[in-house]
C-alpha positions in Angstrom: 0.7 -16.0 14.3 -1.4 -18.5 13.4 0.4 -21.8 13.4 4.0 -22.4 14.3 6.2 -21.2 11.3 7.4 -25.2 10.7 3.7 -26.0 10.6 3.4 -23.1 7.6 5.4 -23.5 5.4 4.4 -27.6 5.7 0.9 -26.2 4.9 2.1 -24.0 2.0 4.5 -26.5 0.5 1.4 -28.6 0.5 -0.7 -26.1 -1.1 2.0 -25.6 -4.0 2.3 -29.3 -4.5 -1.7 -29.6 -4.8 -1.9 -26.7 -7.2 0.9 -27.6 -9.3 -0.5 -31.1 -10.1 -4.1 -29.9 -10.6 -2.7 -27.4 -12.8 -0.8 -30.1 -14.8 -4.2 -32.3 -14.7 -6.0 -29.1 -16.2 -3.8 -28.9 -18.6 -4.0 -32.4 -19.8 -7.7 -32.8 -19.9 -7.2 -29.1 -22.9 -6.0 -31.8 -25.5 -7.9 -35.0 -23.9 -11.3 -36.1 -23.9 -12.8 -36.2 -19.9 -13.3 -40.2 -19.1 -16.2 -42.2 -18.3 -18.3 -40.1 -20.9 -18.4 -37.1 -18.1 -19.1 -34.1 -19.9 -19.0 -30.6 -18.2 -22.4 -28.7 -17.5 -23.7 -27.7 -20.7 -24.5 -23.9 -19.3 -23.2 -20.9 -21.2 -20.5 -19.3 -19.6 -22.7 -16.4 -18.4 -24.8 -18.6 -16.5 -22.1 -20.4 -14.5 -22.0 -18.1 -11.5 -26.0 -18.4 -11.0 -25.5 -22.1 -11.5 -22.2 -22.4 -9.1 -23.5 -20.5 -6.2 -27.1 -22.1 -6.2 -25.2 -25.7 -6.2 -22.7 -24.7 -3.1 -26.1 -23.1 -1.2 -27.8 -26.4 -2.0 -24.8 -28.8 -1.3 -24.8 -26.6 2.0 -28.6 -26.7 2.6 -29.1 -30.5 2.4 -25.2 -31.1 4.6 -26.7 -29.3 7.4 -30.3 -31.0 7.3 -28.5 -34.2 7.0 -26.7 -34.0 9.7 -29.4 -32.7 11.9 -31.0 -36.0 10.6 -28.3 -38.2 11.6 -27.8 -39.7 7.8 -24.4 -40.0 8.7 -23.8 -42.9 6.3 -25.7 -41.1 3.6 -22.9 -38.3 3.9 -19.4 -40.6 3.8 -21.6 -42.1 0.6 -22.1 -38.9 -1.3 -18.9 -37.7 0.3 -16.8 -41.0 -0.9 -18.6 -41.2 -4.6 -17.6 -37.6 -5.0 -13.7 -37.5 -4.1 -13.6 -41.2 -5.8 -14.7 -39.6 -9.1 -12.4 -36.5 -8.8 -9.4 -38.4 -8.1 -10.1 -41.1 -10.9 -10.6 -38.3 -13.8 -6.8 -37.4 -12.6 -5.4 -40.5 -12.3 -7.1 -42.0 -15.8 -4.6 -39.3 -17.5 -1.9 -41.6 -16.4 -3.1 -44.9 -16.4 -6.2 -45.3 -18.2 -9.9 -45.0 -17.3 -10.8 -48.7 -15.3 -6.8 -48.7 -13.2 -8.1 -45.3 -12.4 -11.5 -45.9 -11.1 -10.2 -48.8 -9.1 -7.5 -47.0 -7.4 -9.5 -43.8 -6.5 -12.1 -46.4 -5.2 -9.4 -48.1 -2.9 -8.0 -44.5 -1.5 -10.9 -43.6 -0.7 -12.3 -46.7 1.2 -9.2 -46.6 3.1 -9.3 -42.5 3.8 -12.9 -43.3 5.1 -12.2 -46.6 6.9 -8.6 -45.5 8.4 -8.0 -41.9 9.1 -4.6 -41.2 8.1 -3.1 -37.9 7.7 -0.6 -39.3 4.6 -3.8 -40.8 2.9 -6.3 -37.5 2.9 -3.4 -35.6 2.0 -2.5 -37.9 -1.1 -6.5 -38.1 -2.2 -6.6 -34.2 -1.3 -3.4 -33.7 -4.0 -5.3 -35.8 -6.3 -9.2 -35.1 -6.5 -8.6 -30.9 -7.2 -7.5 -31.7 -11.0 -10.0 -33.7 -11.9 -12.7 -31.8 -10.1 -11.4 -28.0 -12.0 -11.1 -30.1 -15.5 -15.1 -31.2 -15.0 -16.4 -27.8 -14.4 -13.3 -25.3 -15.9 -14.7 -25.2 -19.6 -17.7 -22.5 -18.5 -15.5 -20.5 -16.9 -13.2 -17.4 -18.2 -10.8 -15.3 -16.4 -13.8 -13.0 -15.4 -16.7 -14.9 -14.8 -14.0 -16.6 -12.6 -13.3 -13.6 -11.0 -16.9 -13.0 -10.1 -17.0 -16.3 -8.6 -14.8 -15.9 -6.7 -15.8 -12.2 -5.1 -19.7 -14.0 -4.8 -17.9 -16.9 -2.4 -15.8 -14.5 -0.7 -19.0 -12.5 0.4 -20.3 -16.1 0.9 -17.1 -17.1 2.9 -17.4 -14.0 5.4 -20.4 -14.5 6.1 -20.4 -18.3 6.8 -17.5 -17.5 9.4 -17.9 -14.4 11.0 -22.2 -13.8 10.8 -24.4 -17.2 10.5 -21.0 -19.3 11.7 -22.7 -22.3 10.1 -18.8 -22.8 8.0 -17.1 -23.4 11.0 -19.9 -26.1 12.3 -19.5 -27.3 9.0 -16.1 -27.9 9.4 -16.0 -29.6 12.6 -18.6 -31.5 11.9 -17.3 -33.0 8.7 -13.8 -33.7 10.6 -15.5 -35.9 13.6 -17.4 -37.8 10.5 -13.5 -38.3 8.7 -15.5 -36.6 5.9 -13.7 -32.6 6.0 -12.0 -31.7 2.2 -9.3 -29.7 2.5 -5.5 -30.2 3.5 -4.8 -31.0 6.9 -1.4 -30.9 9.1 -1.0 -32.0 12.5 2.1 -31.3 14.2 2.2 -32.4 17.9 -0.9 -30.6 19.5 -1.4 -28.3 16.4 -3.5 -28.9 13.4 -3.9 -26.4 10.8 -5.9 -26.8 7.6 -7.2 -25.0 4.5 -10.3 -25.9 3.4 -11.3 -27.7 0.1 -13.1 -24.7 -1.6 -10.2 -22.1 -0.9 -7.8 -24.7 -2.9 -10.6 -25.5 -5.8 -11.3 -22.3 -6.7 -8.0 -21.1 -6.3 -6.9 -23.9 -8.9 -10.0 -22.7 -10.5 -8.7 -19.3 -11.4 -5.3 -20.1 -12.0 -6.0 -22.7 -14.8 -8.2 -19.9 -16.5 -5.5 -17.6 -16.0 -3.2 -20.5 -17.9 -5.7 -20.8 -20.7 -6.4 -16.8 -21.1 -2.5 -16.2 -20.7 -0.3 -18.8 -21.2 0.9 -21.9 -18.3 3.5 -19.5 -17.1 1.0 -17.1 -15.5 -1.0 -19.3 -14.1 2.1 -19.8 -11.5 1.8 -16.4 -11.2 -1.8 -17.0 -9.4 -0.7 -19.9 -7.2 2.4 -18.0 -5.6 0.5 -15.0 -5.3 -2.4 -16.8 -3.8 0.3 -18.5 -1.8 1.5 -15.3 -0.4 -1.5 -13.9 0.4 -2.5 -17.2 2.8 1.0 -17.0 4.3 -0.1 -13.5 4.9 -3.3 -14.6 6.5 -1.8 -17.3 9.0 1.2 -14.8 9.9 -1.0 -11.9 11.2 -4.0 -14.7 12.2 -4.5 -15.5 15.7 -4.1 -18.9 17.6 -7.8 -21.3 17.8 -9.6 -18.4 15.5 -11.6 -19.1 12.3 -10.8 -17.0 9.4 -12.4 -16.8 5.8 -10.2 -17.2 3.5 -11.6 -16.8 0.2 -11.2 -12.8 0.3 -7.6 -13.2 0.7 -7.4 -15.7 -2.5 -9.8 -13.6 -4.4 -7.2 -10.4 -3.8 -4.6 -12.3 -4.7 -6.3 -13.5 -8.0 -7.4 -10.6 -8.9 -3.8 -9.2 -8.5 -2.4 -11.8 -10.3 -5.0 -11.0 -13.3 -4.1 -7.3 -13.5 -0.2 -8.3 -13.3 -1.0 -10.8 -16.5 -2.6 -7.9 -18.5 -0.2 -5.7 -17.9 2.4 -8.4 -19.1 0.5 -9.2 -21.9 -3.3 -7.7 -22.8 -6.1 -10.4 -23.6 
């Protein structure tokens, strides 16, 4: 087993808490207008895989040459203005556009400036909604589907071949710049990365616009399953892709969905 089964299920609750707000944030943003004048990519929805895998192998590209570099501040930068935007585009569906950008702002100076584990979860919770409500408008059920098998091949081979993932991710955690949730229990820490839970919310609020809300909670707790799944049969101190294991369960959830009720 991966992590202690305490430590799991702290994980997984965390998970379902994250997706269930971005979902509710998705939601939102299908009747309101995106603030600040942010408009998604305007890229037809058959070119959105092309376009999504070329930005995460460039994002990946110029991380690694930066940090080779040493442009650590460059990184937080990028890194801060990124999660600030995210989390604002969720919060201004509560309290307006300038209380949003003002609070993200402050969460994330203070998630950069004093590493807690309460604060990156709370930013982590908030940024996914508003990140999936940007880019979810070029994406349907099955160009999301193909997404997410191109990342999985990605994932494994990021892990288990070139190994740059993991050097990603320790990297980013000595810089107080890793994305994903985080739990540290004692001497354990387990964590999910970022991508697994964005494109995870990713699929599941197309699911909810393809299907209905209701089956896009058929996703999460699949997905859910399938990660308790990965930590109960994982080993102790080993890297694991992820991504194949949310991709099955996506895909699973999709044929469930037609079955329950055809496109």
């Amino acid at each position: 087993m991966k992590y202690e089964p305490t430590t799991m299920l702290v994980l997984l609750t965390l998970f379902l808490v994250t997706m269930f707000f971005g979902l509710y944030i998705t939601q939102k943003y299908t009747t309101l207008e995106l603030p600040y004048s942010i408009e998604p990519p305007e890229i037809a929805q058959e070119f959105s895989i092309p376009y999504f895998i070329f930005g995460i192998l460039a994002i990946t590209v110029v991380f690694i040459l930066f940090r080779k570099l040493r442009f650590t501040k460059f990184l937080k930068i990028w890194f801060g203005l990124a999660i600030a935007l995210c989390m604002s585009v969720s919060l201004s569906a509560f309290i307006g556009d300038i209380p949003a950008l003002f609070v993200a702002g402050a969460l994330t100076v203070i998630r950069l400036k004093e590493p807690d584990i309460y604060v990156h979860n709370m930013t982590e919770i908030l940024l996914y909604g508003g990140l999936v409500s940007i880019f979810m408008p070029i994406f349907n059920v099955w160009t999301a589907l193909i997404l997410l098998i191109c990342i999985s091949i990605y994932d494994y081979i990021a892990v288990y071949v070139t190994k740059h993932m993991i050097m990603m991710a320790k990297s980013q955690d000595e810089e107080n710049i890793f994305t994903g949730l985080v739990i540290r229990r004692g001497d354990e820490v387990a964590i999910l990365g970022g991508g697994d839970v964005a494109f995870s919310l990713l699929f599941a609020a197309t699911i909810g616009s393809a299907f209905g809300v209701p089956a896009a909670y058929i996703t999460v707790y699949l997905v859910m399953i399938a990660l308790a799944g990965l930590i109960l049969y994982g080993k102790r101190g080993k890297f694991y892709p992820a991504m194949p294991f949310v991709t099955t369960a996506c895909a699973a959830s999709l044929i469930i969905n037609m079955l329950l009720k055809p496109i």
